[in-house]
KEMARZA-910213 format. One record per residue (C-alpha): residue number from 1; residue in one letter; x, y, z. Coordinates in nm, 4 decimals. Example, Ala and Ser with C-alpha at 12.3 -4.5 7.8 and 13.67 -1.06 7.14 Angstrom:
<nodes>
> 1 / A / 1.2300 / -0.4500 / 0.7800
> 2 / S / 1.3670 / -0.1060 / 0.7140
</nodes>
This chain:
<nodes>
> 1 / X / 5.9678 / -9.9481 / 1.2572
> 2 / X / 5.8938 / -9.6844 / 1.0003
> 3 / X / 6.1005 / -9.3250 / 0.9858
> 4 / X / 5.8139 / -9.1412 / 1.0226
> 5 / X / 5.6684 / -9.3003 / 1.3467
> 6 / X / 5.9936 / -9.3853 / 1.4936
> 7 / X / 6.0097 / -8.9621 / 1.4706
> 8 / X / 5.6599 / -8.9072 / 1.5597
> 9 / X / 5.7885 / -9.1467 / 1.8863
> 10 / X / 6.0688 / -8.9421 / 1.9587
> 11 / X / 5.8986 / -8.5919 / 1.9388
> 12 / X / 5.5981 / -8.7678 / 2.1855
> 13 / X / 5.8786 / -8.8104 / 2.4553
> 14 / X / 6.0293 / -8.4575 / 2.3951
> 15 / X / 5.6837 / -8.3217 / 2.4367
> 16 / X / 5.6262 / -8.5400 / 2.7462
> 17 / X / 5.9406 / -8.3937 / 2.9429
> 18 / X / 5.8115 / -7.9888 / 2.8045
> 19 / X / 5.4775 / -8.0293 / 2.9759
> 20 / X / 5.6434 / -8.1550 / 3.2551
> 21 / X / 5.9060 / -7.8651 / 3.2273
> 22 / X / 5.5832 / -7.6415 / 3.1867
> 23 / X / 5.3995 / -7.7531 / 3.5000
> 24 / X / 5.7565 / -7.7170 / 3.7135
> 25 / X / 5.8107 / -7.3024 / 3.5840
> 26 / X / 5.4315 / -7.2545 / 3.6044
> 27 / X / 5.4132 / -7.3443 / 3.9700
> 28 / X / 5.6695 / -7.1362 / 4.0141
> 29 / X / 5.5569 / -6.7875 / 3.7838
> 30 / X / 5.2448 / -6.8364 / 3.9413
> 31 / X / 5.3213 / -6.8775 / 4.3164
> 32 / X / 5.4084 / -6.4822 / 4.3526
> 33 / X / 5.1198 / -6.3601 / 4.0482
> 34 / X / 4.8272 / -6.3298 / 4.2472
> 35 / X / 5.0099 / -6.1696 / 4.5274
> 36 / X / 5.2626 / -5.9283 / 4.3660
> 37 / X / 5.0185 / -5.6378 / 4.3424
> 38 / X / 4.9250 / -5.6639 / 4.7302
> 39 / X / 5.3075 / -5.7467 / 4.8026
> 40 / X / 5.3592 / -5.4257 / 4.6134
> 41 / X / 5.0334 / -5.2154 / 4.7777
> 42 / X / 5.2855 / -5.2655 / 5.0668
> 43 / X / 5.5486 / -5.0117 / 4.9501
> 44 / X / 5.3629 / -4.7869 / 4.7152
> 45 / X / 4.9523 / -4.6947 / 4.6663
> 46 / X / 4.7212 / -4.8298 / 4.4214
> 47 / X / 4.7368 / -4.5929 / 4.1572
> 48 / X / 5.1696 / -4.6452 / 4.1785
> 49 / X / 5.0926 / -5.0183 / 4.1729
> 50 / X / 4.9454 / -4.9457 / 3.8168
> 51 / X / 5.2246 / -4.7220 / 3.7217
> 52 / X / 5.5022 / -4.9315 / 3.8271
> 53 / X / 5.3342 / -5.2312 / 3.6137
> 54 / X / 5.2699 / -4.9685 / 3.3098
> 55 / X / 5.6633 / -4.9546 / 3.3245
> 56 / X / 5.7716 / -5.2619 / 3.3946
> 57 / X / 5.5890 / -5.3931 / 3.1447
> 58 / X / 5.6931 / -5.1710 / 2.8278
> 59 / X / 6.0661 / -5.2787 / 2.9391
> 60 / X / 5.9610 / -5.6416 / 2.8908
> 61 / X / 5.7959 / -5.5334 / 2.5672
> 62 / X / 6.1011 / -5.3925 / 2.4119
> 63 / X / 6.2848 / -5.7428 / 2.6035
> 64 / X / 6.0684 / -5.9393 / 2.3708
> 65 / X / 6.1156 / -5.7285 / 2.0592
> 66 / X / 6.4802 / -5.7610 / 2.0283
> 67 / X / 6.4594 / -6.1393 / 2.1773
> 68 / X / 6.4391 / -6.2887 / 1.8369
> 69 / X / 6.8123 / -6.1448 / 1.7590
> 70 / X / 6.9585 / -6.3438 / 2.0672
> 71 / X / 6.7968 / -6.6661 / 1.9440
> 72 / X / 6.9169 / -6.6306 / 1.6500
> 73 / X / 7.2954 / -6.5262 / 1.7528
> 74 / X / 7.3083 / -6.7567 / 2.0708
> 75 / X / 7.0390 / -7.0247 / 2.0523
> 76 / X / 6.7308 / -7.0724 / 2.2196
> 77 / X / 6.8965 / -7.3956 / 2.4084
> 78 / X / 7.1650 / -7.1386 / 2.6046
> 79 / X / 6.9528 / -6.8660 / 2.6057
> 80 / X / 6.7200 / -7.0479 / 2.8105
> 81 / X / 6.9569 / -7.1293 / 3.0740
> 82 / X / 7.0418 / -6.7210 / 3.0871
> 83 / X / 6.6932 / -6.6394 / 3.1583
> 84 / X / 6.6236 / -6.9551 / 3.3952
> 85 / X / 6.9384 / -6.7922 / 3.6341
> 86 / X / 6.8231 / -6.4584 / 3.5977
> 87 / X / 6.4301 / -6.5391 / 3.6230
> 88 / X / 6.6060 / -6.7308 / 3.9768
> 89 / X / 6.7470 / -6.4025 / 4.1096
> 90 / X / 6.4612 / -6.1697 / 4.0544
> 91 / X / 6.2955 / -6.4427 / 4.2997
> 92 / X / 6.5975 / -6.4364 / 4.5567
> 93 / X / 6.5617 / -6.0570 / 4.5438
> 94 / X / 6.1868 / -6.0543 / 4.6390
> 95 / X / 6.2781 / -6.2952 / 4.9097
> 96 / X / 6.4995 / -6.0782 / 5.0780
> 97 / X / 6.3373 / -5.7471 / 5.0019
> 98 / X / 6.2678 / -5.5164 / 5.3049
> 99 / X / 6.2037 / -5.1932 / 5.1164
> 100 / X / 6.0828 / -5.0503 / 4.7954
> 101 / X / 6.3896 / -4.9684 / 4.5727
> 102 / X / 6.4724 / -5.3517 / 4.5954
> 103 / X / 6.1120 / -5.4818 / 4.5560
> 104 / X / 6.0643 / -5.2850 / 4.2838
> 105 / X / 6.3583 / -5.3909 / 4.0896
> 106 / X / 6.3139 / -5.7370 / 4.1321
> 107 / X / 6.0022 / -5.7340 / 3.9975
> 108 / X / 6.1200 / -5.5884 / 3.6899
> 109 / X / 6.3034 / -5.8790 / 3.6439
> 110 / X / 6.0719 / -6.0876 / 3.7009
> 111 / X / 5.7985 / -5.9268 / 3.4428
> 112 / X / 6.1250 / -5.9574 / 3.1545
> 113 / X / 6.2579 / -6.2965 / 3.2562
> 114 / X / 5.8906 / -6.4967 / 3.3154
> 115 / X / 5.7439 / -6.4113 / 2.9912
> 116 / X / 6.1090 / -6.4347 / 2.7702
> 117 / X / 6.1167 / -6.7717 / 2.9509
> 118 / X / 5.7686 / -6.8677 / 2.7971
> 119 / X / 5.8721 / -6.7705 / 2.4709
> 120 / X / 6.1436 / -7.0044 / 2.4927
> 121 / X / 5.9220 / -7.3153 / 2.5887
> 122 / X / 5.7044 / -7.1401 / 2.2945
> 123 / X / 5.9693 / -7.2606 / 2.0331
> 124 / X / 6.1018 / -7.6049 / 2.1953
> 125 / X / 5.7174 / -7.7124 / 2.2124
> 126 / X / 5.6675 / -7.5666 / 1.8463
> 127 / X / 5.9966 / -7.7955 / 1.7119
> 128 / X / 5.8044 / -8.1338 / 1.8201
> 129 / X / 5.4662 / -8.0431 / 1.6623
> 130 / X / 5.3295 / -8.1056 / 1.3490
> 131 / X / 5.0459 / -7.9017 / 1.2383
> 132 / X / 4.7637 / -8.1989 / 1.2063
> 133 / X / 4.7994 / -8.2625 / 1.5911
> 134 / X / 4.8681 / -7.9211 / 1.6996
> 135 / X / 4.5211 / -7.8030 / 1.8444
> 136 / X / 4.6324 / -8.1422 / 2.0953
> 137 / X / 4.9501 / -8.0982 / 2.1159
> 138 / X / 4.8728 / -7.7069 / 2.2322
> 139 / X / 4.6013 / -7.7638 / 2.4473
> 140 / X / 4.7859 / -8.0427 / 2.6366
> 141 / X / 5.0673 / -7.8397 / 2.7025
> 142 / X / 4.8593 / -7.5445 / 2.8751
> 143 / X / 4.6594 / -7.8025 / 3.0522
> 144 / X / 4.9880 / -7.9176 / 3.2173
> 145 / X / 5.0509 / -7.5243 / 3.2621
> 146 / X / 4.7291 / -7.4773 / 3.4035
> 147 / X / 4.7331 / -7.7631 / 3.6842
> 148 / X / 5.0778 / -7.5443 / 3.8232
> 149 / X / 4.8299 / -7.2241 / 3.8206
> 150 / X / 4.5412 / -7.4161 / 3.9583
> 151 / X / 4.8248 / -7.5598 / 4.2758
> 152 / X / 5.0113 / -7.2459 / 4.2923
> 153 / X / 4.7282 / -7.0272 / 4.4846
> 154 / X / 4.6533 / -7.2989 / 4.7548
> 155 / X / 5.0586 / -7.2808 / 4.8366
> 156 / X / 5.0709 / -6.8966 / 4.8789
> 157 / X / 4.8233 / -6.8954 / 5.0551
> 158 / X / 4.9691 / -7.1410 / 5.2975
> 159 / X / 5.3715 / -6.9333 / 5.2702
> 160 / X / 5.2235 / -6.6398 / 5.2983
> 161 / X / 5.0610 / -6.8074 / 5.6566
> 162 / X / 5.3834 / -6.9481 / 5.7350
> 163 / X / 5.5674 / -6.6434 / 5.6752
> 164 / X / 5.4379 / -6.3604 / 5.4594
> 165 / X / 5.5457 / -6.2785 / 5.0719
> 166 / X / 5.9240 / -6.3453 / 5.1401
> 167 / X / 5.8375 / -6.7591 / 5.1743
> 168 / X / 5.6395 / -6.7323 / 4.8812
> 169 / X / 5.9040 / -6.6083 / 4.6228
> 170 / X / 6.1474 / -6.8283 / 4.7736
> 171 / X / 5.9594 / -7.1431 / 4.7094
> 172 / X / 5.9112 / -7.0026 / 4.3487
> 173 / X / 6.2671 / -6.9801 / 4.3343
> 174 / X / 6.3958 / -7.2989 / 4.4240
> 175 / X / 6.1292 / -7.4698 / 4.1568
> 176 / X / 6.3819 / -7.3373 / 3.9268
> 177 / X / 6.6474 / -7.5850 / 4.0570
> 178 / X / 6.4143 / -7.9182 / 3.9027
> 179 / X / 6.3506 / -7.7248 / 3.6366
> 180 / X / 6.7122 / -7.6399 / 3.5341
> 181 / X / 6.8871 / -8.0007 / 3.6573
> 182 / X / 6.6065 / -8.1998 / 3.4070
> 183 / X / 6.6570 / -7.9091 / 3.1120
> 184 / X / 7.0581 / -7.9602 / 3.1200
> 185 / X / 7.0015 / -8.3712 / 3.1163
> 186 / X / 6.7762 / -8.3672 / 2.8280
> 187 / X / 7.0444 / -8.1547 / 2.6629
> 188 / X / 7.0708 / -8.3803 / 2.3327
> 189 / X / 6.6800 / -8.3478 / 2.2546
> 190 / X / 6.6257 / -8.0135 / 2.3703
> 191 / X / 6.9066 / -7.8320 / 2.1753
> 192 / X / 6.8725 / -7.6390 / 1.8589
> 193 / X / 6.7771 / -7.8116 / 1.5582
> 194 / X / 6.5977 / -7.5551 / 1.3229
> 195 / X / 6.7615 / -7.2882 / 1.1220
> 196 / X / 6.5579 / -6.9523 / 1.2293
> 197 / X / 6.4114 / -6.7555 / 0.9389
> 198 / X / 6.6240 / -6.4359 / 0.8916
> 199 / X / 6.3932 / -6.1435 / 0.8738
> 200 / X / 6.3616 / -5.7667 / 1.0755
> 201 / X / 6.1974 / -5.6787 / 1.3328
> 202 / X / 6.0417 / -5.4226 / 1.1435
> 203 / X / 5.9803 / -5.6547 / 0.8504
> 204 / X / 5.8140 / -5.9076 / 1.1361
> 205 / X / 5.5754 / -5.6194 / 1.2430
> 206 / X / 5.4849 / -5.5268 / 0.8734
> 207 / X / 5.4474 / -5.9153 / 0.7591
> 208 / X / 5.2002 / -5.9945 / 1.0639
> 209 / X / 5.0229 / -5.6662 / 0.9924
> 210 / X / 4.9372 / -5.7395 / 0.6560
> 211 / X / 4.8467 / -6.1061 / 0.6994
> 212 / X / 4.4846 / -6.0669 / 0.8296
> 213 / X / 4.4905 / -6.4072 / 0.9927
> 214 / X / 4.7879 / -6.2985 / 1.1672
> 215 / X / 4.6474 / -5.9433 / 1.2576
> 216 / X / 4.3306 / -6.0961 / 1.3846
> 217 / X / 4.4331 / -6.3915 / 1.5891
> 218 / X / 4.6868 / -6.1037 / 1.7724
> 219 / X / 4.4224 / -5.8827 / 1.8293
> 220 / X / 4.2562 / -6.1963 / 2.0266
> 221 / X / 4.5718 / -6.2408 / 2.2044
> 222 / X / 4.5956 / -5.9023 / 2.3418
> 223 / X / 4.2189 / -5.8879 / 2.4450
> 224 / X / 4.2710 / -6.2570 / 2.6378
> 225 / X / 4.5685 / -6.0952 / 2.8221
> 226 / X / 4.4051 / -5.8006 / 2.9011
> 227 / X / 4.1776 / -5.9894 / 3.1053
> 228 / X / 4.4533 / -6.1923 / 3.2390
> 229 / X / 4.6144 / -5.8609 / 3.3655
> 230 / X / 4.2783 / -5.8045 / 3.5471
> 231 / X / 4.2591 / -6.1110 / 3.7322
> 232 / X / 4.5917 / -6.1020 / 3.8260
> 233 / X / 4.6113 / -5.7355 / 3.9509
> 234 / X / 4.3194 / -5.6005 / 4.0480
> 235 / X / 4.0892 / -5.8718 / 4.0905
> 236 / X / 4.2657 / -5.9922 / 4.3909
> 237 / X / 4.2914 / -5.6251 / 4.5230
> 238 / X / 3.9268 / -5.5438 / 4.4891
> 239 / X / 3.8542 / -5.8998 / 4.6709
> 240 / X / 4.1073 / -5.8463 / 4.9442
> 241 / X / 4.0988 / -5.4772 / 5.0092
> 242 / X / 3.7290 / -5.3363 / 4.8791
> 243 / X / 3.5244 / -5.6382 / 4.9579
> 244 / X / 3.7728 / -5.7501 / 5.2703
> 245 / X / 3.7559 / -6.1319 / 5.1393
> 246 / X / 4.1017 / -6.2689 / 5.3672
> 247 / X / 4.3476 / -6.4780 / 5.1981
> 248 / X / 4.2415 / -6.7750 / 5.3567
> 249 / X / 3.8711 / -6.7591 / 5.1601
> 250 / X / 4.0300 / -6.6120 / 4.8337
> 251 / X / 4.3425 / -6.8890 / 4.7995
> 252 / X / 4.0742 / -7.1987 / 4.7243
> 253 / X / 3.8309 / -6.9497 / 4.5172
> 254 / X / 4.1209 / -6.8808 / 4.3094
> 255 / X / 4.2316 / -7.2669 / 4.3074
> 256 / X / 3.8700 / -7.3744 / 4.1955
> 257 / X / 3.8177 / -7.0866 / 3.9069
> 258 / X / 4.1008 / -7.2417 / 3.7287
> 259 / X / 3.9623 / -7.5975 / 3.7015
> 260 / X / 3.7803 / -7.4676 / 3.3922
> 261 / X / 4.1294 / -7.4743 / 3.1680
> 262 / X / 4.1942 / -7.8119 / 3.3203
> 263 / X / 3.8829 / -7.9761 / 3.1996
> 264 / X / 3.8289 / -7.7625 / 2.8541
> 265 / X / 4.1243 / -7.7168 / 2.6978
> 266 / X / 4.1939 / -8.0480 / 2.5753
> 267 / X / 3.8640 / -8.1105 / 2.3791
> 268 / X / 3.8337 / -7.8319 / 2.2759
> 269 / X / 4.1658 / -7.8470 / 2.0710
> 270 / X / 4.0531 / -8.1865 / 1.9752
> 271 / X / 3.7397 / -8.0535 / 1.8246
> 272 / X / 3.9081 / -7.7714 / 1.6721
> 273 / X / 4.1473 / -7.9808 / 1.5228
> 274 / X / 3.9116 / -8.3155 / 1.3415
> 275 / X / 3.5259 / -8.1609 / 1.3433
> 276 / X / 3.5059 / -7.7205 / 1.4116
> 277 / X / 3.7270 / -7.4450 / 1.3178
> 278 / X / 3.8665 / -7.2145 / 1.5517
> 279 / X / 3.5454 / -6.9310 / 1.5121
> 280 / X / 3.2899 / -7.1075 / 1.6928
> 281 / X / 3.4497 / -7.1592 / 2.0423
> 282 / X / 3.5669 / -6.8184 / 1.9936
> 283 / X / 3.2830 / -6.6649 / 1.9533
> 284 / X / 3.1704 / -6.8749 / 2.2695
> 285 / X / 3.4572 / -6.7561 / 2.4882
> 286 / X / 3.4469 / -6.3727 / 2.4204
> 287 / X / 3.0610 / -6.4001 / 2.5460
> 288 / X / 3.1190 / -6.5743 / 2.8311
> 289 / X / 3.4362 / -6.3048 / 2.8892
> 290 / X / 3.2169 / -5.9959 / 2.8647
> 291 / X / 2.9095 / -6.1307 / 3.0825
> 292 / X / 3.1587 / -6.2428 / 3.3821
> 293 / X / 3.3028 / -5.9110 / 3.3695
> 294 / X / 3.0282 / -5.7457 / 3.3859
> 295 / X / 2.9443 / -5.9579 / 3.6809
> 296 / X / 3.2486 / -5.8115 / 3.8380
> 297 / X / 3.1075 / -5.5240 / 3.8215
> 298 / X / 2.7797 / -5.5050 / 3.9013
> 299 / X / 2.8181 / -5.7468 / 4.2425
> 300 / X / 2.8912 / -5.5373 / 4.5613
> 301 / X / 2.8558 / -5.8173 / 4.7791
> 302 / X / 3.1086 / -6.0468 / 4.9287
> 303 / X / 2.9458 / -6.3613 / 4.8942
> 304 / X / 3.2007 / -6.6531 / 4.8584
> 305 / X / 2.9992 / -6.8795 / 4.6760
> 306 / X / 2.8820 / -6.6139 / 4.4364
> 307 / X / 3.2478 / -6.4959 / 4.3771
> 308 / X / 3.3723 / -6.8575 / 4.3002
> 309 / X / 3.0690 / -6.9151 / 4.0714
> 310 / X / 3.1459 / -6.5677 / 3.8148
> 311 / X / 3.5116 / -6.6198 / 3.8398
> 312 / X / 3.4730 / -6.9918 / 3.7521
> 313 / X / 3.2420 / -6.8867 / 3.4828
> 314 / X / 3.4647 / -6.6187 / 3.3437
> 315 / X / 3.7783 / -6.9226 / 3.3420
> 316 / X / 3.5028 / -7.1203 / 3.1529
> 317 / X / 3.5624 / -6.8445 / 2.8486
> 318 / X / 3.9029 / -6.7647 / 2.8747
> 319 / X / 3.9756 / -7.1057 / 2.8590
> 320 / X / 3.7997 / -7.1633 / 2.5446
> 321 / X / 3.9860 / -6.8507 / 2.4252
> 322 / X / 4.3061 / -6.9460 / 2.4987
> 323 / X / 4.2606 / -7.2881 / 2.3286
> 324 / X / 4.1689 / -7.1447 / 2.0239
> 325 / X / 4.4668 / -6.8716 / 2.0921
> 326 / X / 4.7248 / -7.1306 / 2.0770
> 327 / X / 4.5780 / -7.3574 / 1.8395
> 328 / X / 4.5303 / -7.1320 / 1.5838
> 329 / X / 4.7935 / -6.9157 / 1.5783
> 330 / X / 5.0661 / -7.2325 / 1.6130
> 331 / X / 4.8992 / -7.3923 / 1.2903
> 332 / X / 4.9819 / -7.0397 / 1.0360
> 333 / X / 5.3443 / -7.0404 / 1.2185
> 334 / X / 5.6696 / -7.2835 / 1.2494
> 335 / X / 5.8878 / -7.3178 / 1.4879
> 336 / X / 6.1802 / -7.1397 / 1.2832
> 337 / X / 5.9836 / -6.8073 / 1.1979
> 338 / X / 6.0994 / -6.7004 / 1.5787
> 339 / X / 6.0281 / -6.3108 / 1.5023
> 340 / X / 5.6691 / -6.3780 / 1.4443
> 341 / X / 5.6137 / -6.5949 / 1.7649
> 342 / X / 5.8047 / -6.2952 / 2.0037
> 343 / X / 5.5766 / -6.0205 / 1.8379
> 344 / X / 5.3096 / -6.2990 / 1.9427
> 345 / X / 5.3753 / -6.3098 / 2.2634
> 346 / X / 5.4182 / -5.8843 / 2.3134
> 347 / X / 5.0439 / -5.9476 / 2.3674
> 348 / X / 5.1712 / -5.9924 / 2.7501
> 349 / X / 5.3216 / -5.7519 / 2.8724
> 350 / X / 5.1241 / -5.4680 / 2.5955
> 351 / X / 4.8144 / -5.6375 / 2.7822
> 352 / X / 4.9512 / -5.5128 / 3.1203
> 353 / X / 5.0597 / -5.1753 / 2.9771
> 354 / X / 4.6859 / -5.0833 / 2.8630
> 355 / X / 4.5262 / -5.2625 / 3.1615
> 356 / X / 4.7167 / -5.0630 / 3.4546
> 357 / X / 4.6900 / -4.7572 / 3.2121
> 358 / X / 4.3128 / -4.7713 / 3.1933
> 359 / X / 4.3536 / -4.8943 / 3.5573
> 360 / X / 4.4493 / -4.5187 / 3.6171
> 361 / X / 4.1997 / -4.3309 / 3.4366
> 362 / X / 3.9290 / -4.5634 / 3.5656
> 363 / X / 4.0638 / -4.4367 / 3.9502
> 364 / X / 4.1130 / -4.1282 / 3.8881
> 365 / X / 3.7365 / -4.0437 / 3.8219
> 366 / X / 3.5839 / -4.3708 / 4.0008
> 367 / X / 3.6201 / -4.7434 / 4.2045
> 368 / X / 3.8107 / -5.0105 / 4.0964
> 369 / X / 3.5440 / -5.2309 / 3.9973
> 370 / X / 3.4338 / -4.9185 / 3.7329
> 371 / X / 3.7418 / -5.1068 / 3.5647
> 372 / X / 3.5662 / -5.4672 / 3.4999
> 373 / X / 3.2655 / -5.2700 / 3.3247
> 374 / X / 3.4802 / -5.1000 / 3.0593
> 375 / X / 3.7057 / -5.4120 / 3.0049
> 376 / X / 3.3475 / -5.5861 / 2.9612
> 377 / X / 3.2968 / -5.3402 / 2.6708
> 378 / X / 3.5911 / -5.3641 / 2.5220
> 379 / X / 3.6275 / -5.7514 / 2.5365
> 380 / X / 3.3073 / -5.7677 / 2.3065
> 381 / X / 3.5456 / -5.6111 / 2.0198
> 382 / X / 3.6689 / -5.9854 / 2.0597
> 383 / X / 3.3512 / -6.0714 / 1.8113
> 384 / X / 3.4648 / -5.8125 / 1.5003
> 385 / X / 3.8521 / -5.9704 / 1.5425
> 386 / X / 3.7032 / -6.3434 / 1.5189
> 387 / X / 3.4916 / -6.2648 / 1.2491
> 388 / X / 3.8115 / -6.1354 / 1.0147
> 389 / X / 3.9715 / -6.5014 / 1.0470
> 390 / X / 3.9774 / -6.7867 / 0.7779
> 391 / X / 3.9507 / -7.1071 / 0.9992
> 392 / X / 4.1793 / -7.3144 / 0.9238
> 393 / X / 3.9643 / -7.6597 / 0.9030
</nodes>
């Protein structure tokens, strides 16, 4: 058998066991996501909710920012056992939480430790790619994401039946155990085999700055995950607490508006990667974006079939989106130039800052689904950032 696809075999299995590793943490990161902000409503009020995520969030920021140095120092192989352990306690914490001060902390954990753990997967899955195949190779991996989000609100649903938030992060948590036992078997494969690219953080900010590809296809990021932080926050508490949808109705709506990034993603890398550039779908998505969340908006009534047909809709472009998210931005990067890829995935947790921060305003002066309208508005800035990109067909 030749080298070169005796290697392309190898890196196929590697990437087989990641997007099984992928669907294992994703099941468990989303399990408590669509719940935290109600599990939290508990303790503190709406407007704290927003605050508490504002903060917890810029921690995680300045987490990811100085991420890249640990890599570097201690390998992304051990560092990704650190964060698995401590990613597991946050969970235990939540579990037994009875009161605020130890709620609250645990989530903080949680926000650092789920996205640092992404980043890691980020840079295994990156090692195994080559740039020809990565639209697939991208979109395959967040489909196998995607079916853990698309599980993960049926099961609250049912723990939080069975016995209210606690059973829910403790389920998360003991998803970690798979996860971990499979990661330290596959040791060999998985471990470091790249020599990072020595540069600053400030020198990372400046280079991705100036590179307009770079600056644009962040830009994109941030906008995607700003909707993200929507959905996962507030949408749920407008459903639940303004329009009194129960958890029962709202765990299979949730379930079904995520099939979209099941049945998408995957041709749509495909045609990104052999017939269309990256633009198109783009352009395609951030419409899509801006109409559903204007939807959000404008209905007042509680309607389940109505509410499953915008949020499936809205999936529809932030699945096209986040194809084109991935795909693009792991084709101008490698799996060495670790700096880049953290300041990448900032996006995040920056995402939750401005959302829960314009969450604030927004109820200070008005409702909560005033919100949706001006994240509508700004999500059609999403057509001047696609416009600055070279595609890279």
């Amino acid at each position: 058998m030749p080298a070169d696809k005796k290697n392309n075999n190898k890196n196929r299995g590697r990437l087989l066991i990641l997007y099984f590793l992928g669907l294992l943490l994703a099941v468990s990161v989303a399990l408590p996501a669509y719940i935290q902000s109600n599990f939290l409503n508990q303790f503190i009020g709406i407007k704290t909710v927003s605050l508490f995520f504002v903060v917890a969030n810029l921690l995680t920021v300045v987490a990811i920012l100085f991420f890249p140095h640990l890599i570097k120092k201690l390998t992304n192989y051990f560092l990704t056992q650190a964060v698995l352990i401590l990613y597991a306690v946050s969970l235990l914490g939540l579990s037994l939480s009875a009161g605020a001060t130890v709620a609250l902390l645990s989530l903080i954990i949680f926000s650092i430790t789920s996205n640092l753990i992404w980043i890691n997967m980020d840079i295994m899955v990156e090692n195994f790619s080559v740039d020809a195949s990565t639209g697939r190779t991208r979109t395959i991996y967040f489909t196998f994401i995607n079916a853990g989000w698309i599980l993960s609100p049926l099961f609250s649903v049912y723990l939080i039946g069975k016995g209210e938030y606690n059973l829910t992060f403790l389920v998360a948590g003991f998803l970690v155990i798979p996860f971990f036992l499979i990661f330290l078997n596959q040791a060999k494969k998985l471990k470091d085999k790249i020599k990072y690219q020595k540069e600053t953080l400030l020198a990372t900010i400046k280079r991705t700055w100036e590179r307009k590809n770079l600056r644009g296809i962040f830009f994109i990021a941030l906008l995607l995950q700003l909707f993200y932080s929507s959905a996962v926050i507030y949408i749920p508490l407008h459903l639940f607490q303004d329009l009194k949808m129960s958890w029962e109705i709202l765990g299979p709506i949730f379930s079904f508006m995520l099939i979209p990034f099941i049945l998408l993603e995957i041709p749509a890398g495909i045609l990104a990667d052999k017939y269309l550039g990256e633009k198109e779908l783009l352009f395609t998505g951030f419409a899509i974006l801006a109409i559903s969340l204007f939807l959000f908006y404008y209905i007042k009534t509680p309607t389940v079939w109505i509410w499953a047909a915008v949020l499936f809709a809205s999936r529809v472009g932030a699945a096209l989106v986040e194809a084109m998210r991935e795909t693009f931005f792991f084709k101008i990067v490698d799996a060495k130039d670790v700096g880049c890829i953290n300041v990448f995935r900032t996006t995040g947790p920056l995402a939750y800052v401005l959302g829960s921060t314009l969450a604030i305003i927004t109820l200070t002066f008005f409702s909560l689904n005033y919100l949706f309208l001006v994240l509508a508005i700004i999500m059609l800035s999403g057509f001047v950032f696609t416009a600055s990109l070279k595609d890279t067909k």
